[in-house]
DOMARKE-748757 format. One record per residue (C-alpha): x, y, z; residue in three letters. Coordinates in nm, 3 decimals, always signed. Example, Ala and Ser with C-alpha at 12.3 -4.5 7.8 and 13.67 -1.06 7.14 Angstrom:
+1.230, -0.450, +0.780, ALA;
+1.367, -0.106, +0.714, SER;
REM end
This chain:
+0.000, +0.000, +0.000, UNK;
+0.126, +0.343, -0.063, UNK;
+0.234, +0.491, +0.240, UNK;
+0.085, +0.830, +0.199, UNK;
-0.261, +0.685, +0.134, UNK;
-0.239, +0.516, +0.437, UNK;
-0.088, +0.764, +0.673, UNK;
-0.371, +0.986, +0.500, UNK;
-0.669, +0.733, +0.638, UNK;
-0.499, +0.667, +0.961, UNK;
-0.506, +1.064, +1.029, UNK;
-0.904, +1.035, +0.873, UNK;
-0.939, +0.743, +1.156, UNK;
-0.748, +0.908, +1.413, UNK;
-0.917, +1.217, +1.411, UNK;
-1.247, +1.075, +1.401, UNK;
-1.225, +0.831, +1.672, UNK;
-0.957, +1.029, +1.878, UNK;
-1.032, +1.321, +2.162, UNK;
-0.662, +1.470, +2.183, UNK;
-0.450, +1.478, +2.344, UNK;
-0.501, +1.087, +2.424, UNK;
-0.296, +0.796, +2.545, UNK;
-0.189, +0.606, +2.236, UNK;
-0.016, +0.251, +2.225, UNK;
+0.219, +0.194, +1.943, UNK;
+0.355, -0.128, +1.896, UNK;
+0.664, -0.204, +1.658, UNK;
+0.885, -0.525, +1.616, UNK;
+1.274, -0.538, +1.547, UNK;
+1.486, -0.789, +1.476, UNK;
+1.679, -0.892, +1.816, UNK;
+2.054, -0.892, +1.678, UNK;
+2.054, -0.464, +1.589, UNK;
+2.007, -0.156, +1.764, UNK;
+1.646, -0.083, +1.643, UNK;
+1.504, -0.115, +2.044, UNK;
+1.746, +0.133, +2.132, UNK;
+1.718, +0.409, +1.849, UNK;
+1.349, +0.348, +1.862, UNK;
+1.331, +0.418, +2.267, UNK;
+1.571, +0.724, +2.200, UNK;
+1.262, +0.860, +1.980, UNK;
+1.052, +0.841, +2.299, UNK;
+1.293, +1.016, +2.502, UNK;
+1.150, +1.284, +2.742, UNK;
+0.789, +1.199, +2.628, UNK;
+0.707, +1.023, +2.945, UNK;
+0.636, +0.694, +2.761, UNK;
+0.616, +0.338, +2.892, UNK;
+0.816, +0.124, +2.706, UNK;
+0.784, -0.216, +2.713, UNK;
+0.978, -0.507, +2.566, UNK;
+0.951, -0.865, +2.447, UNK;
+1.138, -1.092, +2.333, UNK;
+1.012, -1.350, +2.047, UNK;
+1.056, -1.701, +2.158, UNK;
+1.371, -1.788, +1.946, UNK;
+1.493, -1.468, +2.068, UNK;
+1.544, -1.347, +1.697, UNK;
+1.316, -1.081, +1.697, UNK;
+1.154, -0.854, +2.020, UNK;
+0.816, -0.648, +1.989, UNK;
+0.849, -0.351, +2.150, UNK;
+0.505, -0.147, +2.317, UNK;
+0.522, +0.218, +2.370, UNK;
+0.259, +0.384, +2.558, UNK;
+0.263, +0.769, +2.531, UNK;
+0.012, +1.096, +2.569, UNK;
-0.008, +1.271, +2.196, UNK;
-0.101, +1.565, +2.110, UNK;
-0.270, +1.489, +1.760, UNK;
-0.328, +1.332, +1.469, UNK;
-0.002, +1.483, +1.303, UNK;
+0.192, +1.360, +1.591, UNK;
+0.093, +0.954, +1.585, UNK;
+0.227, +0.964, +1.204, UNK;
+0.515, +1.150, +1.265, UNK;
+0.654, +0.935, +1.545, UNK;
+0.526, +0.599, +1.308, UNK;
+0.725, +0.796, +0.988, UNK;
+1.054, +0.865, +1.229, UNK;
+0.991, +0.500, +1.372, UNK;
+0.964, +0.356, +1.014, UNK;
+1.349, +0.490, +0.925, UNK;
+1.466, +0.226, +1.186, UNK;
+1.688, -0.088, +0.992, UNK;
+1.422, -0.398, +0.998, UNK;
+1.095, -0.208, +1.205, UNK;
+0.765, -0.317, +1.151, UNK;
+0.481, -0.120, +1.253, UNK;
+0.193, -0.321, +1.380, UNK;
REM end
């Protein structure tokens, strides 16, 4: 799917199921071996978030859960777009 379409409908979604500023839960998994947990955690930095990690069974890969208060629409996607540059992230 392109991208912008669906940070466009997410923002659609967002806004009209969303009262901000709201907790929000985003949940991402990175393989195990790299730094992804790390750079994605320093993206949460000073945002108050609980961050929360797991890892797979095999230990290859770890899902990481961030719970944070946002602002706004325009914030969720910007974290999930800064999030997204990470080596190996998926969004969930």
């Amino acid at each position: 799917m392109n991208s912008d379409a669906f940070y466009k409908k997410l923002k659609v979604t967002l806004d009209e199921t969303t009262k901000f500023p709201a907790d929000y839960l985003y949940k991402f998994i990175v393989p195990t071996n790299g730094d992804g947990v790390k750079e994605i955690q320093q993206l949460f930095n000073d945002l108050g978030a609980v961050i929360k990690t797991k890892k797979s069974s095999k230990g290859k890969y770890t899902a990481v859960s961030i719970e944070v208060k946002v602002p706004s629409s325009d914030f969720v996607i910007l974290k999930y777009k800064e999030v997204a540059e990470v080596k190996g992230v998926i969004s969930l």
